[in-house]
MARBA-3410 file (N, C-alpha, C, O; in Angstrom, 1 decimal):
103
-4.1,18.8,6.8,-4.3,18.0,7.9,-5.7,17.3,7.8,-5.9,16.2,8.3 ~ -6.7,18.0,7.3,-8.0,17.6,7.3,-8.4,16.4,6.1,-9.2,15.5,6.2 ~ -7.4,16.7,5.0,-7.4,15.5,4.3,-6.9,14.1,4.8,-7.5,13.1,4.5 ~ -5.6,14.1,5.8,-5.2,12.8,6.0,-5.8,12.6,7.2,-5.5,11.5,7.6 ~ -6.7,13.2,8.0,-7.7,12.6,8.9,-8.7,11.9,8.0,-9.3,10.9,8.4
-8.9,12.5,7.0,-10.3,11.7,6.6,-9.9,10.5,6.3,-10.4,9.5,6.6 ~ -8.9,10.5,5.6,-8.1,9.0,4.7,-7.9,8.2,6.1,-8.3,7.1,6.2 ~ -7.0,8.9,7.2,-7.0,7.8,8.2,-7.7,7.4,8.6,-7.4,6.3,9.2 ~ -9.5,8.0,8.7,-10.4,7.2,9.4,-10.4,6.2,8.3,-10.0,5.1,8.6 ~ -11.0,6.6,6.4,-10.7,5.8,6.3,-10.6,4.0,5.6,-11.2,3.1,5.1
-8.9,4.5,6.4,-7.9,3.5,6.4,-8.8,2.4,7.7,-9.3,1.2,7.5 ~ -8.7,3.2,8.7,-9.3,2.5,9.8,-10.6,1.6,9.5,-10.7,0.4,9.6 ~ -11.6,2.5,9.0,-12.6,1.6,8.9,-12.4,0.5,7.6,-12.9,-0.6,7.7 ~ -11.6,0.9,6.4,-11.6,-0.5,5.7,-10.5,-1.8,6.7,-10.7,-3.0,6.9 ~ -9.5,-1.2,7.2,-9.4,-2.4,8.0,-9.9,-3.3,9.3,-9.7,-4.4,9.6
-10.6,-2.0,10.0,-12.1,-3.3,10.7,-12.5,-4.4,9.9,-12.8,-5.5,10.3 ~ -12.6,-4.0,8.5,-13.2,-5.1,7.3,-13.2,-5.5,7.0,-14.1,-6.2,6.6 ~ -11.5,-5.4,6.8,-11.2,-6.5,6.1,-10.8,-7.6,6.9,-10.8,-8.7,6.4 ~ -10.3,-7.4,8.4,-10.3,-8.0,9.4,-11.4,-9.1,9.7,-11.3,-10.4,9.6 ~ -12.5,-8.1,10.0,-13.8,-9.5,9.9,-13.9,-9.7,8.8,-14.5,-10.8,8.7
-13.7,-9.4,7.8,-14.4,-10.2,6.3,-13.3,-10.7,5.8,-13.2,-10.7,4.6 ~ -12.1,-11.5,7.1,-11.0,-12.5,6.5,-10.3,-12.4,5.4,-9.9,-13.4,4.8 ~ -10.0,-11.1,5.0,-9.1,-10.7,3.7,-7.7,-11.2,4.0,-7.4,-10.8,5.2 ~ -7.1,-11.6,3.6,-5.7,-12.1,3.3,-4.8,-11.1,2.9,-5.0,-10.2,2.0 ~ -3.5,-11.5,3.7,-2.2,-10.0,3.3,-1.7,-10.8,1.7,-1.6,-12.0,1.6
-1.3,-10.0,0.8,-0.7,-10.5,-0.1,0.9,-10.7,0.3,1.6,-9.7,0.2 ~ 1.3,-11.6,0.5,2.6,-12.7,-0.1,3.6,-12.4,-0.5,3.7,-13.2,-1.4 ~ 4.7,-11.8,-0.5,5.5,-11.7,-1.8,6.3,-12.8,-1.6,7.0,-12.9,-0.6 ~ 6.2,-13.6,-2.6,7.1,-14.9,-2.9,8.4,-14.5,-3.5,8.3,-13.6,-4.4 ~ 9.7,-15.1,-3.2,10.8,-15.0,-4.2,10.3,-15.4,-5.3,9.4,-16.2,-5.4
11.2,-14.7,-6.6,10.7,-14.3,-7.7,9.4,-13.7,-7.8,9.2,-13.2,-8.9 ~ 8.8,-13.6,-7.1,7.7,-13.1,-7.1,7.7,-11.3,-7.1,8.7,-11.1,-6.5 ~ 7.2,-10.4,-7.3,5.6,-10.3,-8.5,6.7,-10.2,-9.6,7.9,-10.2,-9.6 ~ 5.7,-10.1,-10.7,5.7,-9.9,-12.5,6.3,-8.3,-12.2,5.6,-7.4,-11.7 ~ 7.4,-8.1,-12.7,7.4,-6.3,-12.5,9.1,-6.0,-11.4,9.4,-6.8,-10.4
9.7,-5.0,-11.7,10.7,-5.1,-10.8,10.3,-3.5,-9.8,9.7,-2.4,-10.2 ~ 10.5,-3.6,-9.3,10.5,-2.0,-8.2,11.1,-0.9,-8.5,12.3,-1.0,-8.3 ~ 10.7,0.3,-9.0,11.6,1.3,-10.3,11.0,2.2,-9.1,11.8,2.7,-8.4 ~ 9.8,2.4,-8.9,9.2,3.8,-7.5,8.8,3.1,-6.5,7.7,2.7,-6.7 ~ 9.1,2.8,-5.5,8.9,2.3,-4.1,7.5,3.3,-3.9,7.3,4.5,-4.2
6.4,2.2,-3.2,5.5,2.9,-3.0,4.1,3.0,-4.2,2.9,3.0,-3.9 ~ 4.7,3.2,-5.5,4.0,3.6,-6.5,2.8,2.2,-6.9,2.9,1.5,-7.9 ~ 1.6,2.1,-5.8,0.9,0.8,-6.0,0.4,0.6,-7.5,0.6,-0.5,-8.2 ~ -0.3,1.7,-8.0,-0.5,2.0,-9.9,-0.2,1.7,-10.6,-0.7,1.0,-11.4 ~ 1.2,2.4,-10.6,2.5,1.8,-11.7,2.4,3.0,-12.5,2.6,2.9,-13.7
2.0,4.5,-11.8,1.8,5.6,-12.8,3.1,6.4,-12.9,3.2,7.3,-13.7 ~ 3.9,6.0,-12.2,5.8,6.5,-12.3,5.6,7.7,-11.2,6.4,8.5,-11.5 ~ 4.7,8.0,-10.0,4.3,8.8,-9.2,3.6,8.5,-7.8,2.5,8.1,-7.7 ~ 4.6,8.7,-6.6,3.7,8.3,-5.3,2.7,8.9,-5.1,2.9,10.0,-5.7 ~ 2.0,8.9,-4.7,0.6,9.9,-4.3,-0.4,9.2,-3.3,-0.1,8.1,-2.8
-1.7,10.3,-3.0,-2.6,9.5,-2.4,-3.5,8.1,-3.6,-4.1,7.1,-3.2 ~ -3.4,8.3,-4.1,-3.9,7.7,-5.0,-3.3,6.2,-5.3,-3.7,5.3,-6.1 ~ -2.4,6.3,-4.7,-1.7,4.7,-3.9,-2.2,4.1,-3.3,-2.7,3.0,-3.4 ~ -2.1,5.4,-2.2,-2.9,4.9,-0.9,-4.4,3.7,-1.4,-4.5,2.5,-1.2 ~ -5.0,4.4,-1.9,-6.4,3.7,-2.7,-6.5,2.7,-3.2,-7.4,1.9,-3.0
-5.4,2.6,-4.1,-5.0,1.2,-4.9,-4.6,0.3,-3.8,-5.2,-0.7,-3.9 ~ -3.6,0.4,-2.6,-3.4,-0.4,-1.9,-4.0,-1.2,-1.2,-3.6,-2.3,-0.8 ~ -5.6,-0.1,-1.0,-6.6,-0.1,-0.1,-7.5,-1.5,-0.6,-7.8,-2.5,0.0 ~ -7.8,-1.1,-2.2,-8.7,-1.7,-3.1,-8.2,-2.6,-3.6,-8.9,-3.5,-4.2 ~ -6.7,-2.7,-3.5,-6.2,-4.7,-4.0,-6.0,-5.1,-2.4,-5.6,-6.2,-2.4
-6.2,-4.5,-1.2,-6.5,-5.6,-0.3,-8.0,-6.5,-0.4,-8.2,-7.6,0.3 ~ -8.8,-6.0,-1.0,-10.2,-6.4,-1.1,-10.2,-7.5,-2.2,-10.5,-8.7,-2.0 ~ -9.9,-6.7,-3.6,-10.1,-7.8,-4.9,-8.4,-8.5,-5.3,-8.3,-9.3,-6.3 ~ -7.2,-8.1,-4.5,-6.3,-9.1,-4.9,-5.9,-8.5,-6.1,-5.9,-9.4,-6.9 ~ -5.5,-7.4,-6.7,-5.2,-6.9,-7.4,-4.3,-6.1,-7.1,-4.5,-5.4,-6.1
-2.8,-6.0,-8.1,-1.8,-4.8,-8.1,-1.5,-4.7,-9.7,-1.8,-5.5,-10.6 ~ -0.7,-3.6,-9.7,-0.6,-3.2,-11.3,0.8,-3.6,-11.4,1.2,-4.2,-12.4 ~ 1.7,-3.2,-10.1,3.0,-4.1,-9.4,3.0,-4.2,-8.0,2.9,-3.3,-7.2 ~ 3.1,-5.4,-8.0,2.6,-5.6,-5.9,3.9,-5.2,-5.2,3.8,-4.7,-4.1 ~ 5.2,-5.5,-5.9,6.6,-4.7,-5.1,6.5,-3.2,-5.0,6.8,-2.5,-4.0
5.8,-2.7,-6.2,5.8,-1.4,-5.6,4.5,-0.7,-5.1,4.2,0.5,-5.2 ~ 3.9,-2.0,-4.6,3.0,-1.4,-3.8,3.7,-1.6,-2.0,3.8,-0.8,-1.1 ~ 4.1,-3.1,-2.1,4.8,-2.8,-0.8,5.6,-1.7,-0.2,6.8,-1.9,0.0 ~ 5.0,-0.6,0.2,5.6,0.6,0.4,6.6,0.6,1.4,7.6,1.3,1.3 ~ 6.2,-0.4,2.4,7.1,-0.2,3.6,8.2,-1.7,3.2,7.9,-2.4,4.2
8.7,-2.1,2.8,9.7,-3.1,2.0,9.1,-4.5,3.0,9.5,-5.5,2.4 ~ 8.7,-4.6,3.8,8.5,-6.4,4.1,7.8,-7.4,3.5,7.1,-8.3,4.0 ~ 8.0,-7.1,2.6,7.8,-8.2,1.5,6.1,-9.1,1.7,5.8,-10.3,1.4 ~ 5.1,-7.9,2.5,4.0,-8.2,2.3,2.9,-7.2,2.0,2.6,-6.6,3.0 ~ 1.9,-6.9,0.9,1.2,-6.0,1.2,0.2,-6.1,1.8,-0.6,-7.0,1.7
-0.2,-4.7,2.8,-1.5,-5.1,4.0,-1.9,-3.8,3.7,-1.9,-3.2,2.6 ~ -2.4,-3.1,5.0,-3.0,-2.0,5.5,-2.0,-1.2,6.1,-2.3,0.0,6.1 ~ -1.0,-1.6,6.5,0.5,-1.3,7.0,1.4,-0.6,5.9,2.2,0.3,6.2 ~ 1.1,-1.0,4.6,1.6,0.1,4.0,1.1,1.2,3.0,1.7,1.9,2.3 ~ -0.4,1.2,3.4,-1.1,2.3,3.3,-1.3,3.6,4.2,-1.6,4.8,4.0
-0.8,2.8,5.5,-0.6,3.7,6.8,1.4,4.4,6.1,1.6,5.6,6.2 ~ 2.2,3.8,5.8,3.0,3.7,5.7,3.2,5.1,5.0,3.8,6.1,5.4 ~ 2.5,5.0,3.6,2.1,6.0,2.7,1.6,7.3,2.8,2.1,8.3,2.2 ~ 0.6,7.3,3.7,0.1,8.2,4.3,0.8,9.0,5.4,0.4,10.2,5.7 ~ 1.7,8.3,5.9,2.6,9.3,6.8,4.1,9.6,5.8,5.0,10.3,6.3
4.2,9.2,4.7,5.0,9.8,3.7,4.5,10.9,3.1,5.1,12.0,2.9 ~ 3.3,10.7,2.7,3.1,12.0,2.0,2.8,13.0,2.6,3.5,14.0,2.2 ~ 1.9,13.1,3.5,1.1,14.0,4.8,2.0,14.6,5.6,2.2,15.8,5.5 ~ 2.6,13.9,6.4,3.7,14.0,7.9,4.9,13.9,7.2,5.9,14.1,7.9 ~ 5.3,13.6,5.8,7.1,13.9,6.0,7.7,12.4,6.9,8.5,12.5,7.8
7.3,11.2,6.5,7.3,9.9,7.1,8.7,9.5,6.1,9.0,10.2,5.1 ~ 9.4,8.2,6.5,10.8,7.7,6.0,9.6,7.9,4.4,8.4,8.2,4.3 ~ 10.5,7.6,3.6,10.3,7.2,2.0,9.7,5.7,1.7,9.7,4.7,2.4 ~ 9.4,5.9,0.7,8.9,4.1,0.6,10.2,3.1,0.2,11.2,3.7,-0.2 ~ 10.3,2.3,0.3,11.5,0.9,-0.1,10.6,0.3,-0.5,9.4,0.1,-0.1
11.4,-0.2,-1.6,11.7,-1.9,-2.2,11.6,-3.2,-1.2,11.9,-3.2,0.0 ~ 11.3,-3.9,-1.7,11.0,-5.1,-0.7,12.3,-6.2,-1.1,12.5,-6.6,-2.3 ~ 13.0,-6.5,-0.2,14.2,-7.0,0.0,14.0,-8.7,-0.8,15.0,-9.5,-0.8
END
Protein backbone atom coordinates (compact mmCIF):
# COMPACT_ATOMS: atom_id res chain seq x y z
CA UNK A 1 0.00 0.00 0.00
CA UNK A 2 2.80 2.32 0.78
CA UNK A 3 4.24 1.80 -2.63
CA UNK A 4 1.13 2.87 -4.64
CA UNK A 5 0.58 5.91 -2.39
CA UNK A 6 3.93 7.06 -3.28
CA UNK A 7 3.41 6.44 -7.16
CA UNK A 8 -0.13 8.13 -6.72
CA UNK A 9 1.22 11.20 -5.34
CA UNK A 10 3.36 10.84 -7.90
CA UNK A 11 1.13 10.49 -10.65
CA UNK A 12 -0.62 13.59 -9.16
CA UNK A 13 2.16 15.85 -9.11
CA UNK A 14 3.46 15.00 -12.67
CA UNK A 15 0.00 15.73 -13.82
CA UNK A 16 -0.30 19.26 -12.15
CA UNK A 17 2.59 19.58 -14.94
CA UNK A 18 1.86 18.60 -17.32
CA UNK A 19 -1.35 20.49 -17.12
CA UNK A 20 0.37 23.88 -16.71
CA UNK A 21 3.26 23.05 -18.92
CA UNK A 22 0.52 22.32 -21.78
CA UNK A 23 1.58 18.74 -22.60
CA UNK A 24 -0.68 17.26 -25.10
CA UNK A 25 -2.64 13.66 -24.80
CA UNK A 26 -1.29 11.43 -27.44
CA UNK A 27 -3.79 10.63 -30.37
CA UNK A 28 -4.37 7.38 -31.59
CA UNK A 29 -5.23 7.85 -35.23
CA UNK A 30 -6.78 4.92 -37.33
CA UNK A 31 -4.04 2.94 -38.55
CA UNK A 32 -2.21 4.42 -36.22
CA UNK A 33 0.61 3.40 -34.04
CA UNK A 34 3.54 1.33 -35.77
CA UNK A 35 2.98 -2.04 -33.65
CA UNK A 36 -0.26 -4.17 -33.05
CA UNK A 37 -1.47 -4.65 -29.23
CA UNK A 38 -0.20 -8.36 -28.17
CA UNK A 39 -0.15 -7.06 -23.90
CA UNK A 40 -2.70 -4.38 -23.18
CA UNK A 41 -1.09 -2.08 -20.94
CA UNK A 42 2.57 -3.16 -21.59
CA UNK A 43 3.81 0.76 -22.35
CA UNK A 44 7.74 -0.78 -22.89
CA UNK A 45 6.98 -3.48 -25.12
CA UNK A 46 8.91 -5.83 -22.51
CA UNK A 47 6.02 -8.71 -23.05
CA UNK A 48 5.14 -7.72 -19.07
CA UNK A 49 2.63 -5.26 -17.25
CA UNK A 50 4.30 -3.83 -14.31
CA UNK A 51 4.93 -0.68 -12.46
CA UNK A 52 7.33 0.12 -14.74
CA UNK A 53 4.67 1.04 -17.26
CA UNK A 54 3.25 3.02 -15.15
CA UNK A 55 6.72 5.28 -15.72
CA UNK A 56 6.98 4.81 -19.32
CA UNK A 57 3.48 6.21 -19.59
CA UNK A 58 4.34 8.87 -17.29
CA UNK A 59 7.67 9.81 -19.30
CA UNK A 60 6.20 9.68 -22.93
CA UNK A 61 3.60 12.10 -21.67
CA UNK A 62 6.44 14.58 -21.31
CA UNK A 63 8.94 13.66 -24.36
CA UNK A 64 6.19 12.03 -26.78
CA UNK A 65 7.64 8.77 -26.81
CA UNK A 66 6.24 5.02 -26.82
CA UNK A 67 7.95 1.79 -27.65
CA UNK A 68 3.99 0.91 -28.69
CA UNK A 69 1.54 3.59 -27.89
CA UNK A 70 -1.60 0.89 -28.29
CA UNK A 71 -0.18 -0.89 -25.65
CA UNK A 72 0.43 1.76 -23.70
CA UNK A 73 -3.13 2.85 -23.91
CA UNK A 74 -4.04 0.80 -20.99
CA UNK A 75 -7.47 1.83 -20.50
CA UNK A 76 -8.52 1.19 -24.55
CA UNK A 77 -9.79 4.96 -25.54
CA UNK A 78 -7.76 5.33 -28.00
CA UNK A 79 -5.81 8.10 -26.17
CA UNK A 80 -2.77 8.09 -24.06
CA UNK A 81 -2.80 10.50 -20.91
CA UNK A 82 -2.44 10.26 -17.14
CA UNK A 83 -5.74 8.25 -17.19
CA UNK A 84 -4.08 5.29 -18.02
CA UNK A 85 -1.40 5.45 -15.70
CA UNK A 86 -4.04 5.83 -12.97
CA UNK A 87 -5.70 2.96 -14.84
CA UNK A 88 -2.47 0.76 -14.30
CA UNK A 89 -2.01 1.48 -11.07
CA UNK A 90 -5.27 0.33 -9.85
CA UNK A 91 -4.52 -2.90 -11.96
CA UNK A 92 -1.68 -3.87 -10.37
CA UNK A 93 -2.04 -2.52 -6.69
CA UNK A 94 -6.09 -2.75 -6.03
CA UNK A 95 -6.87 -5.73 -8.36
CA UNK A 96 -8.51 -2.97 -10.96
CA UNK A 97 -10.37 -4.35 -14.50
CA UNK A 98 -7.30 -5.58 -16.74
CA UNK A 99 -5.84 -3.44 -19.37
CA UNK A 100 -7.58 -3.42 -23.15
CA UNK A 101 -6.65 -2.84 -26.50
CA UNK A 102 -7.84 0.33 -27.96
CA UNK A 103 -10.71 -0.30 -30.21
Amino acid sequence: MKKFTIWLLMAVVLMSFSVAAGADDAVLEPGEPEGACETPGDANDDGRTNIVDVSHIINGMFWEWYNNPAQADANGDGVVNIDDAFYLLDYIFEGGPEPVCPE
